[in-house]
C-alpha positions in Angstrom: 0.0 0.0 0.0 2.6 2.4 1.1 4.5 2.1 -2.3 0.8 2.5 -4.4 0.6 5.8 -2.3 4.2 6.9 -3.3 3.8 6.1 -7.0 0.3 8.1 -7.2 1.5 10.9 -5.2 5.6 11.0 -5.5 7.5 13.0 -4.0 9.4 15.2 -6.6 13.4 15.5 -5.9 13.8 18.4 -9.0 12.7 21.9 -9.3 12.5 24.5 -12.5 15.9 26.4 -13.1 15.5 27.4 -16.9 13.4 27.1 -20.0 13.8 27.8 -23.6 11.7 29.2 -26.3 11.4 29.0 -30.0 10.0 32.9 -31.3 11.1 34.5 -28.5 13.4 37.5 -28.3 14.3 36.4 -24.7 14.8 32.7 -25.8 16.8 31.1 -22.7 16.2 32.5 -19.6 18.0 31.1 -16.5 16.8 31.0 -12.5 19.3 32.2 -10.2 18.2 30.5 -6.2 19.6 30.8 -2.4 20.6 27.8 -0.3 17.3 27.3 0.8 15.7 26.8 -3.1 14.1 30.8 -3.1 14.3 32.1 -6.8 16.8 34.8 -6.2 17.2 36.0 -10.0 15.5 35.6 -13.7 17.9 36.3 -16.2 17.7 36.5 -20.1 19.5 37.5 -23.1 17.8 41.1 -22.7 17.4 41.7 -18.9 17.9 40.6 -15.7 15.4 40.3 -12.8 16.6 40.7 -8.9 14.3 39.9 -6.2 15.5 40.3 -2.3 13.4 38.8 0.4 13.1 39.7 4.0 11.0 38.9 6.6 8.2 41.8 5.9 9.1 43.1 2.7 10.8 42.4 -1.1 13.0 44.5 -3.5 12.5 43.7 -7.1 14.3 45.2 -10.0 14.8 44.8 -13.4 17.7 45.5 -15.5 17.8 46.3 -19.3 21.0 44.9 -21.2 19.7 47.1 -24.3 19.3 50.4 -22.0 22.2 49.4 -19.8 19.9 50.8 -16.6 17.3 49.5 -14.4 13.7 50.0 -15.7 11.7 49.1 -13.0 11.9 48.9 -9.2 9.0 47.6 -7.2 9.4 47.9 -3.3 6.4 45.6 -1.2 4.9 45.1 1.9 4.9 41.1 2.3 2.1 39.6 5.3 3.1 36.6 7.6 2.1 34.3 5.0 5.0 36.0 2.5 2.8 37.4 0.0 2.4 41.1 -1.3 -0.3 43.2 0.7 0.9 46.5 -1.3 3.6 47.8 -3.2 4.9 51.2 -5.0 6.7 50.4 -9.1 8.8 52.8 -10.4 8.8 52.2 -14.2 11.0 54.0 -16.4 10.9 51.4 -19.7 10.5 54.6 -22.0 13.4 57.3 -22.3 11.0 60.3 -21.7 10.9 59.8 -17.5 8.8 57.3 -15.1 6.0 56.5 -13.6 5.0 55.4 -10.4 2.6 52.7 -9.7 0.9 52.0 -6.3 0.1 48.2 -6.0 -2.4 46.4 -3.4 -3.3 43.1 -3.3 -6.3 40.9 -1.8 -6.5 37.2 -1.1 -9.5 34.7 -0.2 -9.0 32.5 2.7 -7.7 29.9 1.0 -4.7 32.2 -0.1 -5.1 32.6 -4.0 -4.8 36.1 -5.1 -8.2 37.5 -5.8 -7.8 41.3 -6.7 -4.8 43.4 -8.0 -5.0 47.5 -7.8 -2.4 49.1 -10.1 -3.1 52.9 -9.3 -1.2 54.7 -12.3 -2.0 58.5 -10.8 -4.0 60.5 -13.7 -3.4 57.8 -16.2 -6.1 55.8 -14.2 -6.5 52.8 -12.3 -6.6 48.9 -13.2 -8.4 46.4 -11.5 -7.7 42.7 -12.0 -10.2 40.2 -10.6 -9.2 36.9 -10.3 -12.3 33.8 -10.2 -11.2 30.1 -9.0 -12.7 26.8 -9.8 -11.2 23.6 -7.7 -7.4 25.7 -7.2 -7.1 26.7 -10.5 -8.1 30.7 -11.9 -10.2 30.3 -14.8 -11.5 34.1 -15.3 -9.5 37.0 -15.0 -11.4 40.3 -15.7 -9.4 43.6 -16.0 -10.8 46.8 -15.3 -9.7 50.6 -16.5 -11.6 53.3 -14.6 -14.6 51.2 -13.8 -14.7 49.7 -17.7 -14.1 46.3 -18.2 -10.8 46.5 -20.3 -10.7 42.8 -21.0 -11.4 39.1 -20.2 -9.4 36.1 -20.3 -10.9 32.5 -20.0 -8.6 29.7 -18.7 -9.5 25.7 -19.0 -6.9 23.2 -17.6 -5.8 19.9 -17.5 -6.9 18.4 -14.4 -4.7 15.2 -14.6 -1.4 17.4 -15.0 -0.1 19.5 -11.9 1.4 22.5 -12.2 4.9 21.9 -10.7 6.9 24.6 -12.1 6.1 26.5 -9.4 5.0 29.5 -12.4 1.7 31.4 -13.4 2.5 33.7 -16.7 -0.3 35.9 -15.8 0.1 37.0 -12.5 2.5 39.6 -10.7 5.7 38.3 -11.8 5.1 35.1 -12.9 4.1 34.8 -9.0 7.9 34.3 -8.2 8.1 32.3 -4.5 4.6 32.6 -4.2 4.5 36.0 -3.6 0.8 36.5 -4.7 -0.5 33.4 -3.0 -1.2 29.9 -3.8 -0.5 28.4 -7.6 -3.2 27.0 -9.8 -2.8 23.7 -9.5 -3.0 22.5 -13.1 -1.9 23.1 -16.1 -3.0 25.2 -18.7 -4.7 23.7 -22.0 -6.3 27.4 -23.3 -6.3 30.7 -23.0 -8.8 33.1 -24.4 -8.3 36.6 -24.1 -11.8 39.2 -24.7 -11.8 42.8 -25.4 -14.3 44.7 -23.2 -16.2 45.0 -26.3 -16.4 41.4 -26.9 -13.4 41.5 -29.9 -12.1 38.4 -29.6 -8.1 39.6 -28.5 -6.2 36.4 -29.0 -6.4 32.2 -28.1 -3.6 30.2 -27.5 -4.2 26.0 -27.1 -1.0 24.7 -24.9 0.3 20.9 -25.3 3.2 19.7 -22.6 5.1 16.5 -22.9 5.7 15.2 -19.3 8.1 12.6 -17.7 7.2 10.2 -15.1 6.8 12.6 -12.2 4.9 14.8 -14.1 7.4 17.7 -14.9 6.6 19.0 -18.1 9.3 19.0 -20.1 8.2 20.8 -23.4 5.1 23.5 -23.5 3.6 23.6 -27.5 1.7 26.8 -28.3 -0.7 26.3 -31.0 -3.0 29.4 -32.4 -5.8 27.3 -34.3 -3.4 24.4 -36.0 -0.4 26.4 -36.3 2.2 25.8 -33.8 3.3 29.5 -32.7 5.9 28.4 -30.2 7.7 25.6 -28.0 8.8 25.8 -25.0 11.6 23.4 -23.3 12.0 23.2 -19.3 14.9 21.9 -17.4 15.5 20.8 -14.2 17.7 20.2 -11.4 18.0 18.4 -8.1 16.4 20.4 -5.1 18.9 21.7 -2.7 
């Protein structure tokens, strides 16, 4: 019985520490992590993301190789759980100055991230709400000054588990958790609405697993035509 339970539910000795992708300008991007397994750094061909952990709080910046400067520093408030309560983003990807944007987050009690504030001052404010269905977010609705800006509709795998530890679209990639708890599947389609109901974009995703589950290749199809692959590696948990 014991070794049933272990082969259903195994105990995975590897974790995530870079991917490459076919049509991307930012094709091999490499995690950087502490002693204790955090994910410390994301680095690419064009930038390089820092993030610094303490106990109540988290630096994260991001350097441009093109611009040869950092174009965005976001300092947060983290709760006893480690995840961002609020946060202030200073962006300055265009040459003409920066911006600052004021961040606050909410969570149910189950710890998934349910709404996102980005306050951009007179540019306006954006409101993400995030909808769950058995652990996984399946509706994420965006909002521009009390207008719905746009919708995206997520369906899953149920018999693949996410365990790379990632979700594309939240804060970051939710890096360490620090919006809360992962959906626990994979992806199969994304479906992205404009708030006038203009169909945006839909992306069907294909993964080819190994016996633990990892994936170890992500295939983007729009319609039939393959518009990307995606290759994960892996190495022994410290």
């Amino acid at each position: 019985m014991r070794s049933k339970v272990q082969r259903e539910n195994p105990v995975i000795q590897r974790s995530l520490v870079k991917w490459e992708s076919t049509g991307d300008s930012a094709s091999s991007t490499r995690l950087g992590k502490d002693s204790q397994g955090h994910i410390t750094s994301m680095e690419n061909n064009a930038e390089l993301n820092r993030f610094q952990f303490s106990t109540d709080s988290i630096l994260l910046t991001e350097y441009s190789k093109t611009n040869n400067r950092i174009v965005y520093a976001f300092k947060g408030r983290l709760d006893s759980a480690g995840r961002l309560t609020e946060g202030t983003a200073i962006v300055g990807y265009a040459d003409h100055g920066t911006d600052t944007v004021l961040h606050r987050f909410e969570y149910d009690d189950q710890g998934y991230l349910v709404k996102e504030y980005r306050d951009y001052g007179k540019a306006g404010i954006y409101i993400i709400i995030y909808q769950y269905e058995a652990g996984d977010a399946i509706r994420i609705s965006t909002w521009y000054n009390n207008e719905l800006y746009n919708t995206k509709e997520l369906e899953y795998y149920t018999g693949k588990n996410n365990l790379t530890g990632l979700e594309d679209f939240k804060f970051r990639k939710n890096i360490n958790h620090m919006v809360g708890n992962v959906s626990k599947h994979l992806v199969k389609k994304i479906t992205s609405v404009a708030g006038n109901g203009k169909l945006n974009y839909s992306f069907n995703f294909e993964y080819e697993t190994d016996d633990e589950g990892l994936p170890l290749k992500l295939i983007t199809r729009k319609g039939k035509k393959v518009s990307g692959v995606t290759t994960y590696f892996y190495a022994a948990k410290v």
